[in-house]
C-alpha positions as CSV (number, residue, x, y, z in Angstrom):
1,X,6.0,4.5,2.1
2,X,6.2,0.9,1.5
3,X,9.0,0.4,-1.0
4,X,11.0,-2.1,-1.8
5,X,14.6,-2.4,-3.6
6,X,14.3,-3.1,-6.8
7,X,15.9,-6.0,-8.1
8,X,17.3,-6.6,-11.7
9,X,17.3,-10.7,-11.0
10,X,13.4,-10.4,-10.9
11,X,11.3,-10.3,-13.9
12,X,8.3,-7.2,-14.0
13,X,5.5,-9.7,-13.5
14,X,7.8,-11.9,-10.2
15,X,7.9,-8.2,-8.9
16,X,4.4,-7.2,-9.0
17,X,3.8,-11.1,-7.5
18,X,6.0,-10.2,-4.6
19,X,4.7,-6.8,-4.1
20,X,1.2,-7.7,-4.5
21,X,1.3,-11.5,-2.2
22,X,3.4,-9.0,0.3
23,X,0.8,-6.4,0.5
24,X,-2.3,-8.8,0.9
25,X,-0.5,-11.1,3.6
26,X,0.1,-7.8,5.4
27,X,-3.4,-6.0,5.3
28,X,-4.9,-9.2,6.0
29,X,-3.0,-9.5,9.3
30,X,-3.2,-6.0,10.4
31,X,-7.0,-5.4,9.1
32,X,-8.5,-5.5,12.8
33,X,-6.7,-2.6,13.4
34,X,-7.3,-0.7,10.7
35,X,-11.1,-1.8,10.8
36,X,-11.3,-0.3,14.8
37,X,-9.6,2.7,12.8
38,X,-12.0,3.8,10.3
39,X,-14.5,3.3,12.7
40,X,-13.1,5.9,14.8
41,X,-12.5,8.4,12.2
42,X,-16.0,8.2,11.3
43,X,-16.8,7.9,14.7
44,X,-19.4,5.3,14.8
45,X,-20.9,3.7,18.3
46,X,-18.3,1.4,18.5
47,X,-15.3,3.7,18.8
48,X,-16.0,5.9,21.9
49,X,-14.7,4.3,24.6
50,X,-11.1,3.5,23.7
51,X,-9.1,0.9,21.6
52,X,-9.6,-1.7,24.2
53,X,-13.4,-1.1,24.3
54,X,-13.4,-1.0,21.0
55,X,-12.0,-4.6,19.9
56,X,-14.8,-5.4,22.2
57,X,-17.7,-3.7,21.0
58,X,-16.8,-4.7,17.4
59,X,-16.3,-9.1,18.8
60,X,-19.5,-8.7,20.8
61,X,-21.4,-7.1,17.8
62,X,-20.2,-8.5,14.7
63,X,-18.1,-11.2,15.9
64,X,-14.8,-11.7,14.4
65,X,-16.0,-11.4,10.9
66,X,-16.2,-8.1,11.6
67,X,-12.8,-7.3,12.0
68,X,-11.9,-8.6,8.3
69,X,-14.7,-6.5,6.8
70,X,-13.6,-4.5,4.0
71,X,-10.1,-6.5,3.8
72,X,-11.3,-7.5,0.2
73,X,-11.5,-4.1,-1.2
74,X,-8.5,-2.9,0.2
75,X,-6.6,-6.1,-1.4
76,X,-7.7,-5.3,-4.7
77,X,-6.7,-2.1,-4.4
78,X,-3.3,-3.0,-4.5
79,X,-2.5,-4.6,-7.8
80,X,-4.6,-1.5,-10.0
81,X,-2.6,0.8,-7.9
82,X,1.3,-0.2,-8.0
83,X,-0.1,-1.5,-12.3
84,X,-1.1,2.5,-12.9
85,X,0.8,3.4,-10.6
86,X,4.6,1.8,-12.4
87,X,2.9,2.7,-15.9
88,X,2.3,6.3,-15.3
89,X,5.6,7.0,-13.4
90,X,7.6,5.2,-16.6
91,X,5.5,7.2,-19.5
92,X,5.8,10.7,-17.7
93,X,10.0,10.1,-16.8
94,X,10.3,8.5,-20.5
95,X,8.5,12.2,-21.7
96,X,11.2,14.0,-19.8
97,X,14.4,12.2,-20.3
98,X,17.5,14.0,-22.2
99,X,19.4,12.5,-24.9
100,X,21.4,10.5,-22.7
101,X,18.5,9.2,-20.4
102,X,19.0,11.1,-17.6
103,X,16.0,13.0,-15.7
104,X,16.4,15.7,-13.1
105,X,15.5,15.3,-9.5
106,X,12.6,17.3,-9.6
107,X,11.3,16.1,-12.7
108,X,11.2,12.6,-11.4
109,X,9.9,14.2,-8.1
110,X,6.8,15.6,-9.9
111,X,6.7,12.2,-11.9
112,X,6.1,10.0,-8.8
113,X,3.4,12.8,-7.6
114,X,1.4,12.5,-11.2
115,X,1.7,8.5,-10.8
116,X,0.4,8.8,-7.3
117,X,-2.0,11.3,-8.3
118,X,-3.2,8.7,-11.6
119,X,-3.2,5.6,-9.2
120,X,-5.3,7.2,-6.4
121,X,-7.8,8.1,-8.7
122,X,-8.5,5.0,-10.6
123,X,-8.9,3.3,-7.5
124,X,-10.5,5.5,-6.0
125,X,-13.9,4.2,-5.4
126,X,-12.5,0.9,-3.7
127,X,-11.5,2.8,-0.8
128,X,-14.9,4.7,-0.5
129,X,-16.0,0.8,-1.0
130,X,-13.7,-0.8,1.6
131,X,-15.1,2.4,4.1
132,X,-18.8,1.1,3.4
133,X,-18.3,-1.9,4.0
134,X,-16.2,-1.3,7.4
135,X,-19.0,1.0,9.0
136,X,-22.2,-1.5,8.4
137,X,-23.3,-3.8,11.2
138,X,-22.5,-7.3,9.8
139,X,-26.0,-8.6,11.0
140,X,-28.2,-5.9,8.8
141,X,-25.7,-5.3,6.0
142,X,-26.6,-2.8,3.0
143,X,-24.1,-4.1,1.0
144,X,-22.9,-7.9,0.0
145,X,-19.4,-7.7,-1.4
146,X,-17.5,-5.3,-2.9
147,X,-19.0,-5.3,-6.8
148,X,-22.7,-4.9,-5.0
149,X,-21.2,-2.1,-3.1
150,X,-19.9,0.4,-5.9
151,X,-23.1,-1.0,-8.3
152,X,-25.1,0.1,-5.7
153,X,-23.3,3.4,-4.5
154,X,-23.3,4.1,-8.4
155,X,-27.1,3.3,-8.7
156,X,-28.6,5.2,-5.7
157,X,-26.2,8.1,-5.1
158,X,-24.7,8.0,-8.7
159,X,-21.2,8.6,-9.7
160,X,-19.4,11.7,-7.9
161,X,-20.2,9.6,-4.6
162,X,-17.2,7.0,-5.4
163,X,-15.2,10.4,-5.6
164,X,-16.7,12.0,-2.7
165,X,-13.4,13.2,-0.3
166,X,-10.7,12.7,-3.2
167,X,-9.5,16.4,-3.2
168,X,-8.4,15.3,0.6
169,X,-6.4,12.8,-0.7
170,X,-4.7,15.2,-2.6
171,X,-4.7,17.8,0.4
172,X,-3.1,15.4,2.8
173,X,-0.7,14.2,0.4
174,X,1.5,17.5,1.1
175,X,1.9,17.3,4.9
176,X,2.6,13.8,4.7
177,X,5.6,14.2,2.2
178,X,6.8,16.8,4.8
179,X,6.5,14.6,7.7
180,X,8.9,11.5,5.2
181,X,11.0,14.9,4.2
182,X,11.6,15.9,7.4
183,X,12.3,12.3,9.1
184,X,15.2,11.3,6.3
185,X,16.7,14.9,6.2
186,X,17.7,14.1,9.5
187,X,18.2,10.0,9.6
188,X,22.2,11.0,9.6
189,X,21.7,12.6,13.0
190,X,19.6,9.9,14.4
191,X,22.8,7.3,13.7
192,X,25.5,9.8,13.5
193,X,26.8,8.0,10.3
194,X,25.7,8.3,6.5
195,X,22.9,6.7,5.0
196,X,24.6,4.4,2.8
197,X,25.8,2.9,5.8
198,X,22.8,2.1,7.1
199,X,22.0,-1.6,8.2
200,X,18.5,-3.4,7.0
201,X,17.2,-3.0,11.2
202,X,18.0,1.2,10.5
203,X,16.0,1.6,7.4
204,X,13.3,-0.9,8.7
205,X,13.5,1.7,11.7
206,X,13.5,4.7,9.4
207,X,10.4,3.5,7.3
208,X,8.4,2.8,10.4
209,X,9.3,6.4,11.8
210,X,8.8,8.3,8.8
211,X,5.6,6.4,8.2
212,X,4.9,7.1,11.9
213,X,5.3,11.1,11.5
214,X,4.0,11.8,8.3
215,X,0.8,9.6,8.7
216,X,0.4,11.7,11.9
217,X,0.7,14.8,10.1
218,X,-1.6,14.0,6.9
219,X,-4.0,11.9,9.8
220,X,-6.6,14.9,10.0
221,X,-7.3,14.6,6.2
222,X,-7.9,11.2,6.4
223,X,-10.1,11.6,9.3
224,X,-12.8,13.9,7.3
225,X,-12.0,12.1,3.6
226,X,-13.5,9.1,6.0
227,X,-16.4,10.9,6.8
228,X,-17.3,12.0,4.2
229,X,-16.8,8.5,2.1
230,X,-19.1,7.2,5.0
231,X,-21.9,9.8,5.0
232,X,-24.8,9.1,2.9
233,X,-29.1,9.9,3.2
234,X,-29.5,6.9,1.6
235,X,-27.9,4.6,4.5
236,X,-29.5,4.3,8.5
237,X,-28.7,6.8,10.6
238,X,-26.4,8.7,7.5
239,X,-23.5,6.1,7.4
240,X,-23.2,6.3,11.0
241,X,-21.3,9.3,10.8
242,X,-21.0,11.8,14.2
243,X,-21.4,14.6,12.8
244,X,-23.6,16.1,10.1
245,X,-22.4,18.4,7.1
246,X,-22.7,19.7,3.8
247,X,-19.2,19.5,2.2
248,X,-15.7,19.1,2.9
249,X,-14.9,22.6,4.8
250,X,-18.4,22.3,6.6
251,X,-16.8,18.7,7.8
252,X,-13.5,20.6,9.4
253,X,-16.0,22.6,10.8
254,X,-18.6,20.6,12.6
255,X,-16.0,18.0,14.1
256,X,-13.6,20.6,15.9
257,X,-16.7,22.4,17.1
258,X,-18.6,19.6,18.6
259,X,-15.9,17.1,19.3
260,X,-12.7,19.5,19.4
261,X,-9.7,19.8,17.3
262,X,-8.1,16.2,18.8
263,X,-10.9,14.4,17.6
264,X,-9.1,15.2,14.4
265,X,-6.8,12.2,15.5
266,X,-9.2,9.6,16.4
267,X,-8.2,6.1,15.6
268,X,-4.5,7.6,15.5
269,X,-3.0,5.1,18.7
270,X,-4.8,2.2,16.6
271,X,-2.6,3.3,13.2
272,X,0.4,3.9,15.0
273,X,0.3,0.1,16.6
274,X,-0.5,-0.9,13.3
275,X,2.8,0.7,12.0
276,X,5.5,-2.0,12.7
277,X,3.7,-5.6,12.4
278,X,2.4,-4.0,8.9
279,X,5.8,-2.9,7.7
280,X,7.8,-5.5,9.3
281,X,5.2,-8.6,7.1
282,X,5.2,-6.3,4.5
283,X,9.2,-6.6,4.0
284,X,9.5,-10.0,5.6
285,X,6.8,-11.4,3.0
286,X,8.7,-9.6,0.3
287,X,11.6,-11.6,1.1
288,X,10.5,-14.4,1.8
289,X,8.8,-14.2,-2.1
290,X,12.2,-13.1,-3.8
291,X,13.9,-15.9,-2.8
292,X,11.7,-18.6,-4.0
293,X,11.7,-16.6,-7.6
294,X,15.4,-15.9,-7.8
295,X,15.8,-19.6,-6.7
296,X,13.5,-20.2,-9.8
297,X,15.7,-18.3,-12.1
298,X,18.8,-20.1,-10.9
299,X,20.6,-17.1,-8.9
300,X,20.5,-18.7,-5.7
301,X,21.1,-22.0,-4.6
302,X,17.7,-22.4,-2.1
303,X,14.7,-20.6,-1.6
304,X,15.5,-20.8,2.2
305,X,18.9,-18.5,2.1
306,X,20.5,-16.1,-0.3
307,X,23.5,-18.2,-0.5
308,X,24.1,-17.4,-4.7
309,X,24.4,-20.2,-7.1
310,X,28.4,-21.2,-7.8
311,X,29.1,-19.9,-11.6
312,X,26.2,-17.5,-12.3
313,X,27.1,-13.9,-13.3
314,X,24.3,-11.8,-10.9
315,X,24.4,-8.9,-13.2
316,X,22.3,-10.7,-16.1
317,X,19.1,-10.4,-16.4
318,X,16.7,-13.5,-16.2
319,X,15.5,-13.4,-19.5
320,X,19.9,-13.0,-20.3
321,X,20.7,-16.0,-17.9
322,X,17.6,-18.2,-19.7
323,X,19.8,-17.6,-23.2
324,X,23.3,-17.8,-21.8
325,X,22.3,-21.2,-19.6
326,X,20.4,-22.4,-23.6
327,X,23.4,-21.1,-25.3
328,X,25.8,-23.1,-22.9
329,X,23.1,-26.1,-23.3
330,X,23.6,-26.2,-27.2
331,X,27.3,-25.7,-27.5
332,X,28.1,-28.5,-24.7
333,X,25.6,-30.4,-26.8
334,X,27.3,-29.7,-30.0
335,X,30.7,-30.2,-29.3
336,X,29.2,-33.5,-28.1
337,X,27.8,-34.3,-30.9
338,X,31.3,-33.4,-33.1
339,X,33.5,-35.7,-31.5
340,X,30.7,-38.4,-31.5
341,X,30.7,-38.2,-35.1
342,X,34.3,-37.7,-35.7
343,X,34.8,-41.2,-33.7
344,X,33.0,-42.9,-36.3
């Protein structure tokens, strides 16, 4: 959901930079939220009164420590992810190209799943991590960091437990694509004019409501996969965890029948407030990153505005403006040197 134009001016490592500095400023800022989140979904003590009472269970508990728990492993997460993720996608539409390098919609379709699919699963057991550390009580913790967490999840409940609710993430991954489907098939509607006319407010707009609606759709999926990343007979009171089962169907099961179908959507008013300050840093940090590396590679004029530096062809590559800028260097140089010799 959170992409970003690409941009030819940027070297692959400046993009990853951006992407990643982006990411981590944004899931910093928003992690209270997403901390009184997962603690709904698994439905811990904390979470049953509301997202109000819950800010203030978590303060008067853990103090306001606890609302950054878990940040860690969700940061990490990101630079493995969009790595395996860019790696896989290029391999699998490289594999599929024609002669003349062009790949069919579908084929690059089923490329991004596969990529999605590759990222996920490598990093995988961060997110059963960044859950663990979320649901302990910051003043008897189990776990000390996120390397003691997955040695220690490895150790006592071996490896399949860093796996345990991946097949959801899979599951969820097709209503979700639905809910985006559905939301840009109709963004022409919404503004009665084409996309490509769209300003950078609409499609800031359209990624916050098509983030909004398929989140919403997939949000039952992510509610058990929480569960069951939480529950464990090795940890007090089995993760803290509301309900008890053997299995991801049995999970389904157990929470619509003792806590009925909406509690399916617990921790779902906390994600949607989450929506726009995440997006809106997300893009804003983004920016804010480009510029000072485009200002670096001499396409702009400051790192404060995207006013573009006077003379400099835009469509060059940086590595291609690096040797035309040396190239220009050494012949101003040269000719230099020729009528300083041809004087004496």
């Amino acid at each position: 959901m959170a992409s970003v134009k690409k941009d030819d001016r940027l070297t692959s490592s400046q993009s990853s930079m951006c992407v990643g500095f982006a990411g981590i400023f944004s899931k910093s800022v928003t992690s209270p939220l997403e901390v009184v989140k997962i603690k709904s979904q698994v439905g811990t003590f904390h979470c049953k009164r509301g997202l109000r009472q819950s800010f203030l269970l978590v303060y008067q508990h853990e103090g306001l420590r606890g609302f950054w728990k878990g940040n860690l492993a969700s940061c990490l997460r990101l630079f493995p992810y969009t790595a395996v993720h860019l790696a896989t996608y290029k391999k699998i539409v490289h594999l599929h190209m024609d002669e003349l390098g062009f790949i069919s919609q579908w084929r690059a379709i089923l490329a991004g799943g596969l990529a999605g699919f590759a990222a996920a699963m490598t990093t995988y057991p961060l997110e059963v991590a960044e859950t663990r550390l979320i649901i302990q009580s910051c003043r008897q913790p189990t776990y000390v960091g996120v390397a003691h967490t997955l040695s220690k999840i490895y150790r006592n409940e071996g490896l399949p437990a860093l796996y345990r609710g991946f097949s959801l993430t899979l599951l969820g991954a097709f209503p979700f694509s639905i809910g985006c489907y559905a939301v840009y098939m109709n963004l022409d509607k919404l503004w009665q004019e084409p996309p490509f006319r769209f300003s950078p407010l609409q499609n800031f707009i359209n990624g916050c409501l098509a983030a909004g609606v398929a989140q919403t759709l997939s949000y039952p999926f992510e509610t058990v996969k929480r569960k069951m990343q939480a529950q464990s007979a090795r940890l007090p009171h089995l993760g803290g965890v509301d309900v008890h089962f053997n299995g991801m169907i049995d999970c389904f099961v157990q929470v619509v029948k003792s806590n009925g179908v909406l509690s399916l959507w617990n921790g779902l008013t906390a994600n949607t407030i989450k929506i726009v300050p995440y997006f809106g840093l997300l893009f804003t940090c983004f920016e804010m990153c480009k510029r000072v590396c485009l200002y670096r590679n001499g396409y702009i004029v400051s790192p404060l505005s995207y006013k573009l530096a006077p003379g400099v062809d835009q469509s060059l590559g940086p590595h291609e403006l690096q040797e035309a800028k040396r190239y220009l260097k050494n012949s101003s140089f040269g000719s230099g040197g020729s009528s300083l010799g041809n004087r004496w």
